[in-house]
C-alpha positions in Angstrom: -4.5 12.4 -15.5 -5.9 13.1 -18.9 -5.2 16.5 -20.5 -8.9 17.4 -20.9 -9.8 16.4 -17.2 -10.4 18.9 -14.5 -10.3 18.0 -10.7 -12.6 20.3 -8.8 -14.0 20.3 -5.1 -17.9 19.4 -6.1 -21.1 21.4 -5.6 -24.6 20.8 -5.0 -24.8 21.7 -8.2 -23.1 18.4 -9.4 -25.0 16.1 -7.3 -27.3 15.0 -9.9 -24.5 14.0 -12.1 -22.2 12.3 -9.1 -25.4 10.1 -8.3 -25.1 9.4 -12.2 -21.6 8.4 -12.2 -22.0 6.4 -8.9 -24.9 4.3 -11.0 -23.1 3.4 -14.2 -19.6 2.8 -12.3 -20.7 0.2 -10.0 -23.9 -0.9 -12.2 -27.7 -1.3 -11.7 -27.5 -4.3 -8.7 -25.4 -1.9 -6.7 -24.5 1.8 -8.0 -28.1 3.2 -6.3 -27.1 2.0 -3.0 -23.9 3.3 -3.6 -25.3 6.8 -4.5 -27.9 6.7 -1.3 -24.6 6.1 0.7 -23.3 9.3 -0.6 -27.0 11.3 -0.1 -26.7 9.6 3.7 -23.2 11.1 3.9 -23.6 14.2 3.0 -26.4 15.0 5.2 -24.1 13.1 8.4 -21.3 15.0 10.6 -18.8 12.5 8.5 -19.7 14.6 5.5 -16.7 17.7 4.7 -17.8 19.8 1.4 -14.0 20.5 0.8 -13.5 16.2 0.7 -15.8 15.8 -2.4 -14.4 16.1 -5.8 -15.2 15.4 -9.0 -13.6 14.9 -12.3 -15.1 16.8 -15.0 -14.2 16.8 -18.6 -12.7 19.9 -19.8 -15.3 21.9 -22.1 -14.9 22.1 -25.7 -16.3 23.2 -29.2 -18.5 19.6 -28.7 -19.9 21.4 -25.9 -19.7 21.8 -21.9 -17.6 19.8 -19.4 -19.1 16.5 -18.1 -18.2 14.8 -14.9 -16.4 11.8 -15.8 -15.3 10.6 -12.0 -15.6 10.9 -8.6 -13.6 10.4 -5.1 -15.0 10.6 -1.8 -13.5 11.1 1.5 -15.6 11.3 4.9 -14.7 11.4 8.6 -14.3 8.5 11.1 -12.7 7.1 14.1 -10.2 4.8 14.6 -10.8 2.7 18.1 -7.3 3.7 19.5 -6.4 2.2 23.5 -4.9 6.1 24.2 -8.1 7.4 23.0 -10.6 8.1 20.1 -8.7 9.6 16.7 -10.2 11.1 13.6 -9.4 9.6 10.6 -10.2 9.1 6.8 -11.9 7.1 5.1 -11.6 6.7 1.5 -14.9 5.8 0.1 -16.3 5.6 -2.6 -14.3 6.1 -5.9 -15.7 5.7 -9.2 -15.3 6.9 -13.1 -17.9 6.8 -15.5 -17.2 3.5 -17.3 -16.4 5.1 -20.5 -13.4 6.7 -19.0 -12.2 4.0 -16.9 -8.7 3.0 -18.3 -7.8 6.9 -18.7 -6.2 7.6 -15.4 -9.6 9.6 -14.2 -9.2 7.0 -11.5 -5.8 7.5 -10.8 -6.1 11.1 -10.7 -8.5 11.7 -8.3 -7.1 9.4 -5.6 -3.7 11.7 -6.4 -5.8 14.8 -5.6 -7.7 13.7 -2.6 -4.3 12.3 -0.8 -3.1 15.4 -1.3 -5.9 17.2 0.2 -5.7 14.5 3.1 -1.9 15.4 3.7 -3.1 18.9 4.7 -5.4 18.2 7.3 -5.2 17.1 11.0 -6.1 13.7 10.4 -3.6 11.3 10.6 -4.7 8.3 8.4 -6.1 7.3 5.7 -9.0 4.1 5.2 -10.3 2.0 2.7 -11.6 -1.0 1.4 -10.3 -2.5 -2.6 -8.2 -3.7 -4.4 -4.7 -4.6 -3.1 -3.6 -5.0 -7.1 -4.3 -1.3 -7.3 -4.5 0.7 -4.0 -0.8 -0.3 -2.7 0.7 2.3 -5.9 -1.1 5.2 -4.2 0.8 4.8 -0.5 -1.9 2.0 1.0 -0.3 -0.7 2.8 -2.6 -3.5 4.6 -4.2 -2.4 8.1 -2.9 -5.8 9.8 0.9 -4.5 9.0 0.5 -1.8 11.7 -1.6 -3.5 13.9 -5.4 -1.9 12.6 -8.3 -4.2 13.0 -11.4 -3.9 10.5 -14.2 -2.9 11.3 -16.4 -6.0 10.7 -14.8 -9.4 9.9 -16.7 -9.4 6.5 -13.8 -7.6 4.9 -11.3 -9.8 3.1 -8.4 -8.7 5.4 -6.1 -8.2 2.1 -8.8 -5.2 1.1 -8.5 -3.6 4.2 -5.7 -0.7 3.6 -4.8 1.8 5.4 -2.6 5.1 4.3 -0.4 7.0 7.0 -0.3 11.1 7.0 1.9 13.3 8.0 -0.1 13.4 11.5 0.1 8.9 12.4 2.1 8.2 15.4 3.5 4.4 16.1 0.4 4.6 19.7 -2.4 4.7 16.8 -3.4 1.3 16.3 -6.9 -0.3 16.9 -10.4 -1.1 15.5 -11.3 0.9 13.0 -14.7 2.6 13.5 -17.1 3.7 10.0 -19.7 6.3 10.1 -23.1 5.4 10.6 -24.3 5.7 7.3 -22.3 2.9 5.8 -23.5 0.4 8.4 -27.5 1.6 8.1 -27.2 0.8 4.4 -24.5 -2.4 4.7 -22.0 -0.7 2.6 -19.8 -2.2 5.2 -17.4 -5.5 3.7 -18.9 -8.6 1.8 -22.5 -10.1 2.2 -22.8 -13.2 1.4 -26.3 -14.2 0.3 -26.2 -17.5 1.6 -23.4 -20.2 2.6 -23.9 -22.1 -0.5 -22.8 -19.3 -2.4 -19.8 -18.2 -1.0 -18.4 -14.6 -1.6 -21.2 -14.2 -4.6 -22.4 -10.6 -3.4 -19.6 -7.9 -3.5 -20.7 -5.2 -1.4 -20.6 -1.7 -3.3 -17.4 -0.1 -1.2 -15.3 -3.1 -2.3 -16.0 -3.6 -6.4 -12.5 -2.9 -8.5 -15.0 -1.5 -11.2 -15.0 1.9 -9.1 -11.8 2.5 -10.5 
């Protein structure tokens, strides 16, 4: 993590900029669904005030502190044969793009594991990039038996991260919050068979990191 970057749990107060982030991260074709996920969120019983953080740049003589990144995490359910079990999901994560390359990335996933390790829930979701998720603890559902949630997620993107809470009986379908099916934040849509794998659905695009 860069020296002048704070993480901080965020605060209504930061929403405007968070929405601002979540636009120039994943760009103009998909960072405004990607910020009406988060609005849809936030007002669901997924939403947890202490999972939201941002990163904010630490204030200087240049002036005040500007949020630079930020990392979601949001209750779900894994589809378990024992029963129902609350679990994470990871989604979404994005830097501002001129502080991508800085570890902003990489330092908020660090700080919302480790607020993850101290709560009940005993995994961990997400959907991204294999090349850069598997550094941070996430391993790929099918390797302990998790099914995605809808068949239009490459199944290499599919990840999952156990907690200090996972027990060998927890396998199944996992299950997303309403919100990310309303507005198909959910895997890859393709726009037409011709054009195979053309539209990369928000929760999915490396340029979050």
């Amino acid at each position: 993590m860069p020296e002048r970057e704070l993480i901080r749990v965020a605060t209504p107060a930061d929403e405007p900029a968070v929405a601002e982030v979540l636009t120039s991260a994943f760009g103009a074709e998909h960072g405004p669904v990607v910020a009406r996920l988060v609005d849809a969120l936030r007002a669901s019983p997924a939403w947890d005030p202490a999972l939201s953080f941002v990163a904010e740049s630490a204030p200087d003589n240049a002036g005040p502190g500007r949020v630079s990144g930020y990392v979601l995490l949001t209750r779900n359910l894994l589809d378990a044969p024992r029963r129902l079990v609350d679990v994470l999901v990871l989604s979404p994560l994005a830097v501002r793009p001129g502080h991508q390359g800085h570890g902003v990335g990489s330092g908020l996933m660090r700080h919302a594991l480790a607020a993850a390790e101290a709560r009940p829930e005993p995994l961990v979701f997400l959907e991204g990039s294999p090349d850069f998720y598997p550094r941070f603890g996430f391993r790929p559902g099918r390797d302990l038996e998790f099914r995605r949630p809808s068949l239009r997620i490459p199944e290499p993107a599919f990840m999952v991260r156990p907690l200090p809470g996972y027990e060998p009986w927890m396998t199944g379908t996992l299950v997303y919050a309403d919100p990310f099916w309303r507005l198909d934040c959910v895997g890859l849509r393709d726009p037409c068979p011709a054009d195979t794998r053309s539209s990369v659905a928000p929760r999915a695009r490396p340029a979050a990191r």
